[in-house]
N, C-alpha and C positions, 0 to 999 in steps of 0.2 A: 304804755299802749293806751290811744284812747276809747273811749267806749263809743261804740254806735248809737244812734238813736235806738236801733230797734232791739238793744241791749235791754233799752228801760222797759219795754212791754213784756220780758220773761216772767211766766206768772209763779208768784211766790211759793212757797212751801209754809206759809205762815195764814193758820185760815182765819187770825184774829185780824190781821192786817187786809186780806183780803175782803173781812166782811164790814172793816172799815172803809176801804174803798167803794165796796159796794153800796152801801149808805149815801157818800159823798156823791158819788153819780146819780144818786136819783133812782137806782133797781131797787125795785122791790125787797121783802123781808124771806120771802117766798124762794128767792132766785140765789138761796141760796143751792150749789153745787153738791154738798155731801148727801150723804145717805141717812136718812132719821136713825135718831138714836144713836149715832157714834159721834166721838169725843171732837174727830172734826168739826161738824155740824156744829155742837155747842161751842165751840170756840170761834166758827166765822160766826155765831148769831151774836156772843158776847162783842166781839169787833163792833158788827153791825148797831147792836143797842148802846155800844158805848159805856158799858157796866159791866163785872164780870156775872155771872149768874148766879150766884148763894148769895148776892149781892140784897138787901131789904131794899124795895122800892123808897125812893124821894116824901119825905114828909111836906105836907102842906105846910106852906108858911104863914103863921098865925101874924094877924093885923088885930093892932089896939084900937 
């Protein structure tokens, strides 16, 4: 059976993916959907930052 187009716009159940996509379009950090403070939210912001979150931020990279 083949899939519809409007098969691909079902929105996921994966809020890391989602706040992947979120990013790649250009929305905001903000827009994200969940409610502060549950495990949602931190996982579409992880999507969205592209890091997981107990993650240590990126070192500068030393020049000689």
């Amino acid at each position: 059976m083949a899939m519809s187009g409007s098969d691909s716009k079902k929105p996921t159940s994966d809020p890391v993916s989602e706040g992947v996509r979120a990013h790649q379009r250009g929305k905001p950090r903000d827009a994200c959907p969940y409610p502060a403070k549950s495990e949602q939210r931190q996982q579409w912001l992880e999507g969205y930052d592209g890091r997981p979150r107990n993650s240590p931020p990126d070192l500068p990279i030393e020049r000689s």
